[in-house]
N, C-alpha and C positions, 0 to 999 in steps of 0.2 A: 756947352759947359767946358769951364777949361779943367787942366789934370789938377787932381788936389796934390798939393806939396807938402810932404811927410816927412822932410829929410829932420825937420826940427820937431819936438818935444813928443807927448806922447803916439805910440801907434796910428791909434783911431780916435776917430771924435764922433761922440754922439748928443745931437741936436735934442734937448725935451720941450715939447711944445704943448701945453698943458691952458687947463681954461673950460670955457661953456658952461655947461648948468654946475653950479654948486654943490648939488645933492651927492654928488662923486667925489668928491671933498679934493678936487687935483693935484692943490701944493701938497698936503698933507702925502695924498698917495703914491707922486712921484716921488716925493720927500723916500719913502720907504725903497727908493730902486736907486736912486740916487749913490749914493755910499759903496752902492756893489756894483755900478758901472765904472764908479771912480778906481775902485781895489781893482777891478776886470782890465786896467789900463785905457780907459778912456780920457779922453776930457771931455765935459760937459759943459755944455751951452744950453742955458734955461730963455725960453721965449713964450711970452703968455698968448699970441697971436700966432695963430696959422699965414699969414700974409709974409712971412719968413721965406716960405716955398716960394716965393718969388724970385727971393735971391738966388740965381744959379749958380755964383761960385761959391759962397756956404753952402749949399747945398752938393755941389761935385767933393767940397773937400769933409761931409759927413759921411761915416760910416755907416751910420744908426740915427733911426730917428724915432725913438720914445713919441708916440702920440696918443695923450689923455683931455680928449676934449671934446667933453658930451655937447650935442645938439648945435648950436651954435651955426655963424654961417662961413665961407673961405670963400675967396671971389676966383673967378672963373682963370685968372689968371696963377693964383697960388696954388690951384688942383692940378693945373697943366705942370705948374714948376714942379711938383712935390711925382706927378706922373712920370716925368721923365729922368726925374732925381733913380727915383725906384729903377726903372727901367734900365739904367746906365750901371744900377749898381749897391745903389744905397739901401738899408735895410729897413723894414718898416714893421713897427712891431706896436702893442698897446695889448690893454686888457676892456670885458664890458663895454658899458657905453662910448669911454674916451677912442675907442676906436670903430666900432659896431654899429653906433648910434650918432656918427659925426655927420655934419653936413648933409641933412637929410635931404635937402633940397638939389642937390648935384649928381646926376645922375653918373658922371664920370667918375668919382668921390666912391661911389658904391661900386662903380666897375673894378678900380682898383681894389679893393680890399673881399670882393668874391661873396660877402657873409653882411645881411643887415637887420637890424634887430626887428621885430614888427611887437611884443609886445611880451609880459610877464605876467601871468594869468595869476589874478586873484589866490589866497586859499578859500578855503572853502568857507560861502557864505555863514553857515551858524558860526564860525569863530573867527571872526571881523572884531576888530579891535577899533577901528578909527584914525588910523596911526600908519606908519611906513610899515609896521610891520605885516599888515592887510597881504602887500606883494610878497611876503616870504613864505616858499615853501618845503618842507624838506624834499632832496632830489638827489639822485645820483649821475657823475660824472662815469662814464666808462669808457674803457679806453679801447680802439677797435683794435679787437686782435693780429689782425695783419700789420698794422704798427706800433705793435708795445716793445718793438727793438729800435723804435724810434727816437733819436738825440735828445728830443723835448722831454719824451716822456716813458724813457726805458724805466723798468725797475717802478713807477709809479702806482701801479694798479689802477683799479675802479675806487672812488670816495664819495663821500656822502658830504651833503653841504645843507644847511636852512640859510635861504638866499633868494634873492630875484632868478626864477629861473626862465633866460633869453629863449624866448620862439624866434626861430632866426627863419629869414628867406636869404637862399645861396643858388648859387650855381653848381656844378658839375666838375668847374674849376677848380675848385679847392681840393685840398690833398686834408680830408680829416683824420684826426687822430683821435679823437674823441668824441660820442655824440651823447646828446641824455635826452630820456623819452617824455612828455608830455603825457599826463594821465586824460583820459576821457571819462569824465566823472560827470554822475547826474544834474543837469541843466548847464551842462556845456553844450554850445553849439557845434564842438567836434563831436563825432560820433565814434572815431578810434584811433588809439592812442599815437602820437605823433613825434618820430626822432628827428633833433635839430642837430645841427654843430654846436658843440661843446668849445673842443680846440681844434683849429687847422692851419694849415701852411699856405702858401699861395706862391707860383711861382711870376714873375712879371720882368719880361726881357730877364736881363742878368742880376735883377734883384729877388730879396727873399721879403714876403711878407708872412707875419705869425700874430695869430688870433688867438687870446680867451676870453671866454664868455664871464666866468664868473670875475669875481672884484668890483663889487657892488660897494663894500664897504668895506672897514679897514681891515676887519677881525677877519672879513672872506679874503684880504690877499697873504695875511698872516697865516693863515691855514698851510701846514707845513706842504700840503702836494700842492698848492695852489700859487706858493712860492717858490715853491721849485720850479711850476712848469714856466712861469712867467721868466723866472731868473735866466734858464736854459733858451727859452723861447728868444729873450735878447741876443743873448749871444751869438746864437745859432743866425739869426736873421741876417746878421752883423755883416758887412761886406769881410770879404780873407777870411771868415768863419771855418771854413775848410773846402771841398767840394765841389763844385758846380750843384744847383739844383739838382735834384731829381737822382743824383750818384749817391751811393752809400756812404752815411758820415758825414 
């Protein structure tokens, strides 16, 4: 990759790469992050295809790459570019499925990002509706105590959400800051109660990656802690953000 060149207009540049299932409504919901990347001193670059990460010199001279793009597929050569973007430097950040639930078929795709969705457990059968609201359940976000002095999510507390709530399979790798438990309720076939990641960080070579689970829908990334953690989570991931990995701040 060659060095990106800064000497003209703003700071940093952050790439949004938005798209895949519908039901995550992407323009709409980048639309919502948009406006506070732009004030944050970015520029933004909007791209409805992952096949972008191809490009390596847009991609050395991105700061940030906003990615909201449920399920969908990236070719073997765009996950390599968008790997080694991160790894050089670039930040990688998203909410829910657009980043959780991407390229379910790539197994590198899920390397990178630490956290993958595996599914959102019903509410409880007597009160089925027939409707999207079927997957909503009330649930709480909490935040783990050893990192509530954390950039993303100081000051935040634990919140309550009615939402899709993500059963995630992860690694070990991830650095969580928030996890929320999964109830074991009669004729589930868990037997006891089960914590996922909620919100986490990911460190990868000299990049930052930052996950949240909730933002299902519009009203859950308007949720005042939910926007915050998402706002903070951009910037923080953001290449120059402050810090190296893993140092304070």
């Amino acid at each position: 990759m060659t060095t990106p060149d800064r000497t003209n207009g703003p700071t940093r540049r952050a790439l949004v790469v938005r798209g895949g299932w519908d039901g995550h409504v992407p323009v709409e919901a980048t639309d919502r992050f948009i406006p506070f990347l732009r004030e944050s001193g970015f520029d933004v670059r909007v791209e409805d295809s992952p096949e972008v990460y191809t490009d390596a010199d847009a991609l050395a001279a991105t700061d940030l790459v906003l990615q909201c793009y449920t399920m969908g597929t990236a070719s073997n050569e765009a996950v390599a570019g968008l790997r080694a973007a991160v790894a050089a430097g670039t930040g990688f950040a998203g909410w829910h499925g657009g980043i959780a639930d991407s390229f379910r078929n790539t197994s590198d795709y899920l390397h990178l990002v630490g956290g993958s969705f595996a599914c959102h457990p019903a509410r409880d059968p007597q009160h089925l509706k027939g409707d999207q609201t079927d997957n909503y359940v009330d649930y709480t976000v909490e935040i783990v105590p050893e990192q509530a002095e954390h950039p993303v999510v100081a000051g935040v507390g634990d919140f309550e959400l009615t939402s899709e709530q993500y059963w995630v399979i992860s690694d070990d790798y991830i650095d969580v800051l928030a996890t929320t438990t999964q109830k074991a309720r009669p004729g589930d076939p868990w037997n006891r109660p089960v914590v996922s990641p909620a919100i986490w960080t990911r460190a990868w070579g000299e990049g930052r990656v930052f996950v949240a689970t909730p933002g299902h829908s519009l009203d859950v990334l308007d949720h005042p802690a939910v926007r915050t953690v998402v706002e903070r989570g951009l910037l923080w991931s953001a290449r120059g953000s402050g810090q190296p990995y893993g140092v304070a701040g």
